[in-house]
C-alpha positions in Angstrom: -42.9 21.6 21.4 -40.6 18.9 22.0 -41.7 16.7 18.8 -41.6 19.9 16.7 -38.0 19.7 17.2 -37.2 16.2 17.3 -39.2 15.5 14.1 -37.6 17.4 11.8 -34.0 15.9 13.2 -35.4 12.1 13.1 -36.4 13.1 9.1 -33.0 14.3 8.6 -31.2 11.2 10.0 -33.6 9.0 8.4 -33.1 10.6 4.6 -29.0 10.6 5.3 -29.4 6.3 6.2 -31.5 6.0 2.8 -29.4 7.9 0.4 -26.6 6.2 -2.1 -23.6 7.7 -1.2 -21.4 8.6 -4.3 -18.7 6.0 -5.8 -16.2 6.2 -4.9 -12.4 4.9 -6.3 -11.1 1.3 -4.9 -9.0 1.8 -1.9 -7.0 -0.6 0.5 -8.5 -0.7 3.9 -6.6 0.9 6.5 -3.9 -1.5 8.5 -5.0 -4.4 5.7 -1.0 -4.9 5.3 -0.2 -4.6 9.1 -1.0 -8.5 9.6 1.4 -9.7 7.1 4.3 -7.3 7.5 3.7 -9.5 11.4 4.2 -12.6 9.6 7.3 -11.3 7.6 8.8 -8.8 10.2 12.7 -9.4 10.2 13.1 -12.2 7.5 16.5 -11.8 5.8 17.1 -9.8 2.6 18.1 -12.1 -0.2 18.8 -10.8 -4.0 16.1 -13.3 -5.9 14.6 -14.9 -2.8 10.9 -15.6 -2.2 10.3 -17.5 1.2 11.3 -16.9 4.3 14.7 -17.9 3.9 15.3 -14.6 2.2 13.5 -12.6 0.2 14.0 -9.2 -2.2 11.9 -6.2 -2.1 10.1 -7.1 -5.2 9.4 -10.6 -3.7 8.1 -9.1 -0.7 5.6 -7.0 -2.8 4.4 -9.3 -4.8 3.7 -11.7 -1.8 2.1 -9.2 0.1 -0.8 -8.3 -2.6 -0.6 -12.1 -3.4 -1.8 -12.6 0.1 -3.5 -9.3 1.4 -5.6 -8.2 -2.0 -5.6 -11.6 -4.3 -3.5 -9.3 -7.1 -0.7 -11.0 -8.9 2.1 -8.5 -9.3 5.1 -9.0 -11.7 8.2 -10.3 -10.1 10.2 -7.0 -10.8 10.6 -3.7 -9.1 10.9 -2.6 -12.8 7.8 -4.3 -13.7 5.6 -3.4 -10.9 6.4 0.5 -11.4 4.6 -0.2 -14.6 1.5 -0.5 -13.1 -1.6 1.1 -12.2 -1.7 4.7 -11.9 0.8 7.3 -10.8 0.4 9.3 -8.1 1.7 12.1 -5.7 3.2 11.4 -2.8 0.7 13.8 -1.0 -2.0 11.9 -2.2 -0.3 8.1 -0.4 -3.0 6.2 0.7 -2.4 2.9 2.5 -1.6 -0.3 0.1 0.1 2.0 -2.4 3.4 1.1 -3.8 6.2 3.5 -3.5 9.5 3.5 -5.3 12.9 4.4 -4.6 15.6 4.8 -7.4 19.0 4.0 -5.0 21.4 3.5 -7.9 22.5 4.2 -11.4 20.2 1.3 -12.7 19.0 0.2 -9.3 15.4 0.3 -7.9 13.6 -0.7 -4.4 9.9 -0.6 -4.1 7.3 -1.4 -0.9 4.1 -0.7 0.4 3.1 2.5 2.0 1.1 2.0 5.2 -0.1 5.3 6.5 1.7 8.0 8.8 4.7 8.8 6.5 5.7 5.0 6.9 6.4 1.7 4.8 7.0 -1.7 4.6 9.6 -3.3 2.5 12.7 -5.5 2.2 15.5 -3.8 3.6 19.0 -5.3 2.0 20.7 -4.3 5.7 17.8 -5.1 8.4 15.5 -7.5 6.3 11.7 -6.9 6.4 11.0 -3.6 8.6 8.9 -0.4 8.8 10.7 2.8 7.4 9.9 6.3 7.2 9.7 8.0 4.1 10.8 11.2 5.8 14.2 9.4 6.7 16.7 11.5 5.0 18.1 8.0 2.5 14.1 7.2 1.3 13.5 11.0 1.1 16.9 11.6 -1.0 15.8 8.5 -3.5 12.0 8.7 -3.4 11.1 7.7 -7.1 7.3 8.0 -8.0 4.2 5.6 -6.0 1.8 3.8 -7.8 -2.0 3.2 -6.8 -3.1 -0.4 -7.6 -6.5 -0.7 -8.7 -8.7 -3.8 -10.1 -7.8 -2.4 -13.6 -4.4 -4.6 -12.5 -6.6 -7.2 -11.6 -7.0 -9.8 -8.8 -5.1 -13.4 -9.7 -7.5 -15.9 -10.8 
């Protein structure tokens, strides 16, 4: 009675480990940023820096994919919102970029990381976490972007 029951189960589990599960779209793994937003947390905001002396938003993008994926992004917020695919912020997923537009010609980018939060190169504090609920990022939320390897890894 016992292996009537237990058979059927074992041939279920065993045809779920053999299957191919369906493609699926590259993604970021979850917390693959948190180790070098570490490395950069509080390093001074500096218009066109890229060590850590002082670095811009942009910078701090492209240093972070540079380092965490192996991509080579542009050195401009206004390049880098050129880039890979558009998407909506209820669809965020960790690694994506998100954009702010804070003045007339005037952009800020960083890297979403999960639970409504960011990473980026703050002009006031320096590298930091921010939320994009805060009611500045919420007010000049621009558009995120989902890097795939249609951008391509650096060589």
């Amino acid at each position: 009675m016992l292996m009537k029951r237990i058979l059927p189960l074992l041939a279920l589990l065993l045809a779920a480990c053999s299957s191919t599960p369906e493609p699926v779209a590259p993604s970021t793994p979850d917390r693959a940023f948190d180790g070098f937003f570490q490395q950069w947390r509080g390093v001074p905001y500096r218009m066109g820096g890229t060590n850590r002396a002082g670095l811009d938003c942009s910078a701090f993008t492209q240093l972070a994919y540079q380092q965490v994926l192996g991509f080579q992004l542009p050195r401009t917020t206004e390049s880098q919102a050129d880039l890979g695919k558009a998407i909506a912020r209820s669809e965020l997923r960790h690694g994506d970029l998100v954009f702010f537009k804070t003045g007339w010609d005037q952009y800020h980018v960083g890297v979403y990381t999960g639970a409504g939060e960011f990473i980026h190169a703050s002009t006031s504090k320096g590298v930091i976490r921010s939320r994009l609920d805060n009611v500045y990022w919420r007010k000049h939320y621009w558009q995120a972007r989902r890097l795939t390897s249609v951008t391509g890894p650096s060589g």
